[in-house]
C-alpha positions as CSV (number, residue, x, y, z in Angstrom):
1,X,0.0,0.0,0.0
2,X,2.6,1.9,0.8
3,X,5.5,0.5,-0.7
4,X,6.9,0.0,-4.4
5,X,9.2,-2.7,-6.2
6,X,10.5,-5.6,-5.6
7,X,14.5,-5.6,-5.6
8,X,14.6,-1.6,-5.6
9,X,11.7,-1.0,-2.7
10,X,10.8,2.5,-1.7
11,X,8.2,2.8,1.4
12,X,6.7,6.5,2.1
13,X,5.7,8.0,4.7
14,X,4.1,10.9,6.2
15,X,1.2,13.5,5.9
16,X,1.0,17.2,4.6
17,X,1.1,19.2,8.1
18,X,3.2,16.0,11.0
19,X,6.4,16.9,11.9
20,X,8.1,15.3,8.8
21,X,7.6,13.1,6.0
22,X,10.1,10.8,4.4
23,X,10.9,7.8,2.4
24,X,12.8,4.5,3.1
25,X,14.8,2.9,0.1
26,X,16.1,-0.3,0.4
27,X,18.0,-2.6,-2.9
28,X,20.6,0.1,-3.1
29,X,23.9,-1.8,-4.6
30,X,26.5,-1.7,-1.9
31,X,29.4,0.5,-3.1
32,X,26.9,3.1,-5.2
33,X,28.0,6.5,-4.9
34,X,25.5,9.0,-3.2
35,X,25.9,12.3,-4.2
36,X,23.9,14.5,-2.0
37,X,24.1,17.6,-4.2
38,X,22.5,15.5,-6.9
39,X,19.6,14.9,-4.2
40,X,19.5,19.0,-3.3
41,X,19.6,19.7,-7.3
42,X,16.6,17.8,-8.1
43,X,15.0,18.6,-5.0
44,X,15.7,22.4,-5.6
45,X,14.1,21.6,-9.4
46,X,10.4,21.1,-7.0
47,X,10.2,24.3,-5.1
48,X,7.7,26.2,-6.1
49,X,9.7,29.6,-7.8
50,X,8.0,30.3,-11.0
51,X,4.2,32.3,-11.2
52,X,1.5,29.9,-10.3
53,X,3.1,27.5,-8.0
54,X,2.0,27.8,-4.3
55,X,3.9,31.1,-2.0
56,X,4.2,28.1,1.0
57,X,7.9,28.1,1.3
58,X,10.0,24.8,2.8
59,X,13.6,24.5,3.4
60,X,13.6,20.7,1.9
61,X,16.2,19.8,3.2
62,X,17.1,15.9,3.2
63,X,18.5,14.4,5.9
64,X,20.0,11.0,5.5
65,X,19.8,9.0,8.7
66,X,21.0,5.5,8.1
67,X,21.7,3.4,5.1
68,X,25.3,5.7,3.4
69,X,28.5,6.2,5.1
70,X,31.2,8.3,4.0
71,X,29.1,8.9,0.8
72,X,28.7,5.6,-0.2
73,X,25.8,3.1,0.3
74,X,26.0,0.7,2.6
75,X,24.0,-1.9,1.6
76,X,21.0,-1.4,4.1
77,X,18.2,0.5,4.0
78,X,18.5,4.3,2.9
79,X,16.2,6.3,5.1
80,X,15.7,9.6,3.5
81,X,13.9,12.4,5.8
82,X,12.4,15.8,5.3
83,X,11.0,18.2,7.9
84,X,7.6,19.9,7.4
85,X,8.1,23.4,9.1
86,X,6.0,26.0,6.8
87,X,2.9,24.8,8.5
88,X,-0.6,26.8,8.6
89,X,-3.1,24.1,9.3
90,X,-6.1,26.4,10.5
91,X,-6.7,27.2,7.1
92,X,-8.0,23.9,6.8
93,X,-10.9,23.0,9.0
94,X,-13.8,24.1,7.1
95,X,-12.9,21.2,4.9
96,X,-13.9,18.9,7.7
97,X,-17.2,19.4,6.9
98,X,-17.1,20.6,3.2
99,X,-15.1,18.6,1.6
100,X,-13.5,20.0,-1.6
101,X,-14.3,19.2,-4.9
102,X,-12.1,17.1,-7.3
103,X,-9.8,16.4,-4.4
104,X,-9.5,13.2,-1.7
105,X,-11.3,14.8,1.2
106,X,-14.9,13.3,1.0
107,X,-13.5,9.7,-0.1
108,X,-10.7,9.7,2.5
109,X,-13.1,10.4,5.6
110,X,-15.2,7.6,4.4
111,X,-12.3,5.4,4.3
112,X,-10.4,6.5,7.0
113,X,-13.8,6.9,9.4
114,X,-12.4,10.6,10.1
115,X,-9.5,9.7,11.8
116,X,-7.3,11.1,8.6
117,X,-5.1,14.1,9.0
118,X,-6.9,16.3,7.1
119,X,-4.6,19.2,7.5
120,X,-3.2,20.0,3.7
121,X,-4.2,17.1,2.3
122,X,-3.0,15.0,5.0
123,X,-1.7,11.7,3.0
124,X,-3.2,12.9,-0.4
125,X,-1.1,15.9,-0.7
126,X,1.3,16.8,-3.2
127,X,3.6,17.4,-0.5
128,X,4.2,13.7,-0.8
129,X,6.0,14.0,-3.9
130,X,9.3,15.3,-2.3
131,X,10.4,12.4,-0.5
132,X,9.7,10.7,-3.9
133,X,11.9,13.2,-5.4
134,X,14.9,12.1,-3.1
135,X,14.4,8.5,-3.8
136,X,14.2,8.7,-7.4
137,X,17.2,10.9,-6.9
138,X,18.8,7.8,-5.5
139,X,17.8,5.7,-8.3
140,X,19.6,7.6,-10.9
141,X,22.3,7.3,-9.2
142,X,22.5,3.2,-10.1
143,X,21.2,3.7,-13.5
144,X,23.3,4.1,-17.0
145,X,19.9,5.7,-18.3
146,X,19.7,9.7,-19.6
147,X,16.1,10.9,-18.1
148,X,14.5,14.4,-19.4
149,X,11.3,15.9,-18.9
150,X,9.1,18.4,-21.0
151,X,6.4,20.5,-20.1
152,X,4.7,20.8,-23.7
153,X,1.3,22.3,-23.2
154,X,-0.5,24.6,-20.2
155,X,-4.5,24.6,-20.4
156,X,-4.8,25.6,-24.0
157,X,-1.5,27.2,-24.7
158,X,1.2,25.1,-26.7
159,X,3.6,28.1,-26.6
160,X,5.9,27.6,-23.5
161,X,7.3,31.2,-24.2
162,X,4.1,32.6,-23.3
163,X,3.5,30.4,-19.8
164,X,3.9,33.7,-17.3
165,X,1.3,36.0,-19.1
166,X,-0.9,33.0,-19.7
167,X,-0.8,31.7,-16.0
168,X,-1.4,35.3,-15.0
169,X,-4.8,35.4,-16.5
170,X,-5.6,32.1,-14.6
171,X,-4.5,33.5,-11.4
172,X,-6.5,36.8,-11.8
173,X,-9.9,34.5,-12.6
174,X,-9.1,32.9,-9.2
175,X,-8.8,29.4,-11.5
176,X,-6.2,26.7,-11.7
177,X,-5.3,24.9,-14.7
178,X,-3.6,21.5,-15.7
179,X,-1.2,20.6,-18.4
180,X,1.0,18.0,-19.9
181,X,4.1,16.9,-19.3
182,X,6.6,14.6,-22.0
183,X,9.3,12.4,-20.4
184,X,12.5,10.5,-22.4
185,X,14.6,8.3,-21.3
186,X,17.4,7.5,-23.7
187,X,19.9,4.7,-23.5
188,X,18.1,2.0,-22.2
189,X,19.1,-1.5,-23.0
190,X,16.5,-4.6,-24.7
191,X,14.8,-6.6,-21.9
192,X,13.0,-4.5,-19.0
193,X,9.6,-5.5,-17.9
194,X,8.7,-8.4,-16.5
195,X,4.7,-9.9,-18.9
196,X,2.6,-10.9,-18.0
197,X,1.4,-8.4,-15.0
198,X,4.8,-6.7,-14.6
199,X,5.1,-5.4,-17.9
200,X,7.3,-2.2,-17.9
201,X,4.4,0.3,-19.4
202,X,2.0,-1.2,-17.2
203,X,4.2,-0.4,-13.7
204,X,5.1,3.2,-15.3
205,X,1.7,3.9,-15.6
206,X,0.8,2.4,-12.3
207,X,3.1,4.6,-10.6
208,X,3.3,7.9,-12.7
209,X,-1.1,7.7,-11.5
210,X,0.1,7.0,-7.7
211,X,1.7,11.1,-8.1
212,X,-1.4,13.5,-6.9
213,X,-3.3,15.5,-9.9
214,X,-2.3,12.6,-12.8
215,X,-5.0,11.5,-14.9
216,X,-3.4,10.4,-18.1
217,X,-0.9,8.7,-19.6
218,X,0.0,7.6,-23.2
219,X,2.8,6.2,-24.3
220,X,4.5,6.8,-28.1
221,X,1.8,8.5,-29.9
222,X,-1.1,7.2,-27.7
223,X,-4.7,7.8,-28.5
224,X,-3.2,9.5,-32.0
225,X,-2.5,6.0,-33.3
226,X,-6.0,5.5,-33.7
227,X,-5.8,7.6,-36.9
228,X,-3.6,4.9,-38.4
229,X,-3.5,1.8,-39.8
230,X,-1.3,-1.3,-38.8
231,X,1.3,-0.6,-41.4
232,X,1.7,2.7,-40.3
233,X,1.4,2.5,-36.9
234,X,3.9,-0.2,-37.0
235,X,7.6,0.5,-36.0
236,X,10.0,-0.9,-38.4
237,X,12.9,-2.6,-37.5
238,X,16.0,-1.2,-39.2
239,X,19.2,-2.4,-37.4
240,X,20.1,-6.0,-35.4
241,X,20.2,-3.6,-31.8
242,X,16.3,-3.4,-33.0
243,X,16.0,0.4,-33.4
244,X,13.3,1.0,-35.2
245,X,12.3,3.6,-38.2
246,X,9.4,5.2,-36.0
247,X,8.8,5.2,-31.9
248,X,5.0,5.0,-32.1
249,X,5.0,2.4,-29.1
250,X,7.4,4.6,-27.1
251,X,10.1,2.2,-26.7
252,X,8.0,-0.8,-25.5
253,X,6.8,-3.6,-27.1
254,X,4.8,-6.6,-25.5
255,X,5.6,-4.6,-22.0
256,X,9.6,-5.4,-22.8
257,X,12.0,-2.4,-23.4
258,X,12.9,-2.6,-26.7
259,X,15.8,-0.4,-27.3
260,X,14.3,2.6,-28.7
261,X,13.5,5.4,-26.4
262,X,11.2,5.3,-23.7
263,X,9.1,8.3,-24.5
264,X,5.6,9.0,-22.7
265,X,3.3,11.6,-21.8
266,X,1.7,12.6,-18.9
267,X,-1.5,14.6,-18.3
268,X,-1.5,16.5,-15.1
269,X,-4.9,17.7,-13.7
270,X,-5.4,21.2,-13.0
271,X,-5.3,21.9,-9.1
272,X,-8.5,21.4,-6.9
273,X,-8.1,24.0,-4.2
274,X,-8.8,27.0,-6.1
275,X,-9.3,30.9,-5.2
276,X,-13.1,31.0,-7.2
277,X,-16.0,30.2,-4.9
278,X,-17.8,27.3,-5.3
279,X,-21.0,25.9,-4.7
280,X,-21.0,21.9,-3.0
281,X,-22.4,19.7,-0.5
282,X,-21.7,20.7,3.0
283,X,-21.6,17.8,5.4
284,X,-22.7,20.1,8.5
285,X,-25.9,21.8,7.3
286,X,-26.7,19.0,4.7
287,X,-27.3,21.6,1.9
288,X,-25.5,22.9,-1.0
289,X,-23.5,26.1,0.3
290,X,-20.5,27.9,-0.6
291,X,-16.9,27.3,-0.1
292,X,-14.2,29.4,0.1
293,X,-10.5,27.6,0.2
294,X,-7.9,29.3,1.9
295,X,-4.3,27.8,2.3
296,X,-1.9,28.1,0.1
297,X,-2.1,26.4,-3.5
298,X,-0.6,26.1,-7.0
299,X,-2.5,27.7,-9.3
300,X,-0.3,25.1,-12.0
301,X,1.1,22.4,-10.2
302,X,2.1,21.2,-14.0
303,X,5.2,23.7,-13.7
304,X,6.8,22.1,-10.9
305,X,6.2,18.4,-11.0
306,X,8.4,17.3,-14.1
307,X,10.9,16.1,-11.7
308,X,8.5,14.1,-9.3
309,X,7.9,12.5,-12.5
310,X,11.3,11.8,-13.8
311,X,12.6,10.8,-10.5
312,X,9.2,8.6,-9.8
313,X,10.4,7.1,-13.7
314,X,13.8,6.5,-11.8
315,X,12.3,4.3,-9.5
316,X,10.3,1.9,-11.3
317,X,13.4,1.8,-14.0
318,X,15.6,0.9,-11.0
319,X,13.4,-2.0,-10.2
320,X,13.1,-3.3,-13.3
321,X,17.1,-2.8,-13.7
322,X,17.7,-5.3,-11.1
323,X,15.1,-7.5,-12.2
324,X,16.6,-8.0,-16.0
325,X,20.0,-9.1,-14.3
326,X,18.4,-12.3,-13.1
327,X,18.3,-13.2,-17.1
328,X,21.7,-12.5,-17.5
């Protein structure tokens, strides 16, 4: 429930507003170099700094506890942690009783019976995503892959050079907005994925939808390919290392790696906790009345999350790394 992979196993823990939230990794290859500026680069890469990413500030600062000595992993478990200290949880507990739209609150105090921190999100909050961050960090550290990341469209704008002005006019209608995100990674050998419930696009997916806001993912040219026909849509192969003419199934055939690049996209939802009133259900007076959010809230969480998804990527690549060696 908590926990991904097999032979690379990350386990996260935490809520929005407790004291800290973290991440254990364990399946780290004695002797690997860990290079904490690498972790503070990518982690730096999250922090919200661009217009329409929330004003809440946090020092994110990882703290390694256990697991590396003298830069270098031990073997054992890598427990990764990171201290919540920009905290304003009273700006949260109308929600106890009006739940937000589009967001986890309703279903997670049916679940949880309302013993759920509900402060921020609690367990459904995007604050998650950094302790993710530092373990796919990690990840890339074992890998011989090249990962990269692409924010390609905003709403309805498809001109990146425009994003500020554009984000702007979503800020001033008290509106959020989603976007998609393209992710590569290049250099990846024949053989990773494990059919028939393993397959490598199939645990991708699974874990780029465990990131808060996704809610689509294609891989190659996706839904597109349903303009063409099979000898079209077909990637020929043109060389014995089995690169192909076209990349239509982004790099994966049958659910194995085929050589070709891994290329994906990712649609990020736009963000439920907006500054525009609106009308729902409110638990308390069991009528429709209005809500008002406060806190504090990206506006386009699609600016900042290309390296939760790179580094979530990292993580199920590193699993199914270690898994391909048992063939060789």
């Amino acid at each position: 429930m908590n926990s991904y992979g097999t032979l690379f196993k990350v386990t996260l823990y935490g809520e929005s507003h407790q004291a800290a939230i973290g991440v254990i990794v364990d399946g780290v290859k004695p002797g690997t170099m860990i290079d904490e500026t690498k972790i503070a680069a990518d982690m730096e890469l999250r922090k919200p700094k661009v217009i329409g990413t929330t004003p809440r500030k946090e020092d994110d600062q990882v703290i390694i506890t256990s697991g590396v000595f003298n830069g270098i992993a031990t073997g054992s478990p890598i427990h990764l942690m990171i201290e919540n200290k920009n905290i304003k949880s009273k700006d949260y507990e109308n929600l106890k009783t009006q739940p937000r739209p589009g967001h986890a609150d309703f279903v997670a105090n049916i679940k949880y019976q309302g013993f759920q921190d509900f402060r921020g999100g609690g367990r459904f909050s995007g604050r998650l995503t950094a302790p993710l961050v530092a373990a796919g960090s990690i990840a890339k550290m074992m890998l011989p892959f090249d990962f990269s990341y692409e924010l390609i469209q905003i709403g309805t704008l498809k001109d990146m050079n425009l994003i500020d002005e554009y984000v702007n006019t979503i800020i001033q209608e008290g509106e959020s907005v989603g976007g998609i995100v393209q992710l590569k990674v290049k250099n990846v050998n024949v053989g990773l994925g494990e059919p028939f419930f393993e397959k490598l696009d199939a645990e991708i997916a699974k874990m780029m939808f465990s990131i808060p806001a996704v809610k689509g993912v294609e891989f190659g040219i996706g839904f597109e390919g349903v303009t063409l026909k099979g000898s079209s849509f077909n990637d020929i192969i043109i060389d014995q290392d089995g690169h192909t003419k076209t990349n239509h199934s982004g790099g994966i055939t049958g659910g194995i790696s085929n050589g070709n690049d891994i290329e994906f996209k990712v649609f990020v939802k736009p963000t439920s906790s907006i500054q525009k009133s609106q009308n729902t259900f409110n638990f308390e007076s069991k009528e429709i009345t209005e809500l008002k959010i406060g806190g504090r809230h990206d506006v386009a969480i699609v600016r900042r999350i290309g390296i939760v998804l790179e580094n979530a990527l990292a993580i199920v690549m590193a699993d199914a790394y270690l898994k391909s060696k048992i063939y060789q």
